[in-house]
Each structure stands twice: as structure tokens, then as C-alpha cells.
C-alpha positions, 0 to 999 in steps of 0.5 A: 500500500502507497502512503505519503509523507514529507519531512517538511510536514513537521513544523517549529511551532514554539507553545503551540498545541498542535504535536506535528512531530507525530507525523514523523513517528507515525512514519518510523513506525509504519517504515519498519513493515515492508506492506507499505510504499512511502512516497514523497509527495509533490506540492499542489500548484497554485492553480490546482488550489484556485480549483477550491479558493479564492485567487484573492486568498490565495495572493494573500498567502503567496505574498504573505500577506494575511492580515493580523485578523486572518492570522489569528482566525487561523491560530498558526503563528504565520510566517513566510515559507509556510504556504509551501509547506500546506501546498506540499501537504495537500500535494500529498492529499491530492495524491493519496487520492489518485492511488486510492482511485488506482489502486483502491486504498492508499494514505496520507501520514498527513492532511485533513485540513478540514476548517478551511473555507475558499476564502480563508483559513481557520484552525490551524487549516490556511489550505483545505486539501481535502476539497482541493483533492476531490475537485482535482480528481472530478469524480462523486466523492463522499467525505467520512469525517470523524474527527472531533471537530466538525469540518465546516470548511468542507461543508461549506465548500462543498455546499451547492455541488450535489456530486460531493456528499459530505458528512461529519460525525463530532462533538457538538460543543465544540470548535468551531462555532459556526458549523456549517450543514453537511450533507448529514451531521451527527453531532455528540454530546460531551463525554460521548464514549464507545458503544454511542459513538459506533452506534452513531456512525453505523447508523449513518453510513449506509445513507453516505454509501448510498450517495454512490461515491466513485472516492471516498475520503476518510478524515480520521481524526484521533481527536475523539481519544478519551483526554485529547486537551481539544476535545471532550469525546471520550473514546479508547483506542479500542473504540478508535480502532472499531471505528476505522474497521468500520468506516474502512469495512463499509466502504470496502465492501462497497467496492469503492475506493478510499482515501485516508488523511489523518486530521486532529491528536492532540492528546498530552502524551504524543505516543497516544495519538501516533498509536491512534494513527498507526492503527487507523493505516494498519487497520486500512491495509489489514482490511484491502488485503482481506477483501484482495485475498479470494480474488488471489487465492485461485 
């Protein structure tokens, strides 16, 4: 299986809650087993990313020039050269979903920047790579979105086009706000754990598989993790790990091909959410090669 990963992803960010170095630790992990293919991805180009946002946002990041309030609606502390690091990470999503679209599943140790909006940037998302890799594949897409944010950037998006359905599914009382209408939105209470939360979520696939996507993108966020510092689901490991088999076990079955992007972990300890993530790809590809196997067997 593909999953792509750039060193660049890790950013110095002095203070901030946002661990970036899990993506590195995520990837030393996976590296140490041979199923996995890591490829370096290459940066989106500015017009791929005018497919989702606006030419005037986007001259405002190429030329750094953000204003102090768009800065601080984006909570990452702006700087030149941080543009090329997001385009490179939705690069990396943008390509992710062209070989799940070939090869029916393949990951990104990255992505998920799910509150953009076309005209600008909100937590810690200036780019959102997700409506960039969908509008560059044109194809029927879903978005399974279970980080523990809702992914308003997308939504809002995504909003008028009938061939993208969108779906979040996260903790109500919660960033961001304003949360704009997926296509369908299950939103939980505080302290929702396991056994509520995969009942939510079998409820609500079958209505997102039924859309007759030709991509899906599965925005597994480890932010619904018992103890993340921004959020307050209260799902174990075990729980994270059912639901990956579920998501993955639906769409697969569906014979529909799926695109992974990490999204939100932001728990205290980083080894928790590298643990979260690593088991997300495990579970994907442990899952492709189950469904491959009586095609193979003879």
C-alpha cells in the first residue's frame, strides 16, 4: 500500500498545541513493515488550489500577506515559507487520492485540513486539501469525517455541488462555532464514549454509501481519544480502532475506493495519538488485503 509523507510536514511551532512531530513517528513506525510504499509527495500548484479558493486568498498567502485578523482566525503563528509547506501537504492529499482511485486504498501520514473555507483559513487549516483533492480528481466523492471537530470548511465548500456528499460525525460543543450543514451531521454530546459513538456512525453510513461515491475520503481524526486537551469525546483506542474497521469495512465492501488523511491528536502524551494513527493505516491495509485475498487465492 502507497502512503505519503514529507519531512517538511513537521513544523517549529514554539507553545503551540498542535504535536506535528507525530507525523514523523507515525512514519518510523509504519517504515519498519515492508506492506507499505512511502512516497514523497509533490506540492499542489497554485492553480490546482484556485480549483477550491479564492485567487484573492490565495495572493494573500503567496505574498504573505494575511492580515493580523486572518492570522489569528487561523491560530498558526504565520510566517513566510509556510504556504509551501500546506501546498506540499495537500500535494500529498491530492495524491493519496489518485492511488486510492488506482489502486483502491492508499494514505496520507498527513492532511485533513478540514476548517478551511475558499476564502480563508481557520484552525490551524490556511489550505483545505481535502476539497482541493476531490475537485482535482472530478469524480462523486463522499467525505467520512470523524474527527472531533466538525469540518465546516468542507461543508461549506462543498455546499451547492450535489456530486460531493459530505458528512461529519463530532462533538457538538465544540470548535468551531459556526458549523456549517453537511450533507448529514451527527453531532455528540460531551463525554460521548464507545458503544454511542459506533452506534452513531453505523447508523449513518449506509445513507453516505448510498450517495454512490466513485472516492471516498476518510478524515480520521484521533481527536475523539478519551483526554485529547481539544476535545471532550471520550473514546479508547479500542473504540478508535472499531471505528476505522468500520468506516474502512463499509466502504470496502462497497467496492469503492478510499482515501485516508489523518486530521486532529492532540492528546498530552504524543505516543497516544501516533498509536491512534498507526492503527487507523494498519487497520486500512489489514482490511484491502482481506477483501484482495479470494480474488488471489485461485
Amino acid at each position: 500500500m502507497r502512503l505519503f509523507y514529507s519531512p517538511q510536514y513537521e513544523l517549529s511551532l514554539p507553545g503551540h498545541v498542535w504535536p506535528t512531530a507525530k507525523y514523523r513517528l507515525a512514519i518510523e513506525r509504519l517504515a519498519q513493515r515492508s506492506a507499505f510504499v512511502i512516497e514523497e509527495p509533490a506540492a499542489a500548484s497554485w492553480e490546482d488550489l484556485a480549483l477550491v479558493h479564492t485567487r484573492e486568498y490565495l495572493h494573500k498567502l503567496r505574498l504573505n500577506t494575511l492580515t493580523a485578523n486572518e492570522i489569528a482566525t487561523l491560530e498558526v503563528p504565520w510566517r513566510p515559507g509556510l504556504a509551501d509547506r500546506f501546498r506540499l501537504m495537500v500535494g500529498g492529499t491530492c495524491q493519496t487520492a489518485a492511488a486510492a482511485l488506482a489502486d483502491g486504498a492508499a494514505a496520507h501520514v498527513g492532511g485533513g485540513l478540514h476548517h478551511a473555507f475558499a476564502n480563508h483559513g481557520e484552525g490551524f487549516c490556511p489550505l483545505n486539501d481535502i476539497a482541493v483533492a476531490i475537485r482535482s480528481s472530478a469524480r462523486r466523492a463522499a467525505v467520512i469525517d470523524c474527527d472531533v471537530h466538525h469540518g465546516n470548511g468542507t461543508a461549506m465548500i462543498f455546499e451547492r455541488d450535489p456530486e460531493v456528499f459530505t458528512f461529519s460525525i463530532h462533538q457538538q460543543h465544540n470548535y468551531p462555532l459556526f458549523k456549517p450543514r453537511s450533507d448529514l451531521d451527527v453531532g455528540l454530546e460531551d463525554g460521548t464514549g464507545d458503544q454511542e459513538y459506533l452506534a452513531a456512525l453505523a447508523g449513518a453510513l449506509p445513507t453516505v454509501l448510498a450517495h454512490g461515491p466513485e472516492l471516498v475520503v476518510y478524515v480520521a481524526g484521533a481527536d475523539p481519544y478519551e483526554g485529547d486537551a481539544l476535545g471532550g469525546l471520550k473514546l479508547t483506542k479500542a473504540g478508535l480502532a472499531a471505528r476505522d474497521r468500520m468506516v474502512i469495512g463499509a466502504v470496502c465492501d462497497a467496492g469503492i475506493p478510499i482515501a485516508v488523511v489523518l486530521a486532529g491528536g492532540y492528546a498530552p502524551d504524543i505516543t497516544d495519538i501516533v498509536d491512534i494513527h498507526v492503527a487507523t493505516i494498519e487497520a486500512l491495509d489489514a482490511i484491502v488485503n482481506a477483501r484482495r485475498e479470494p480474488d488471489g487465492g485461485g
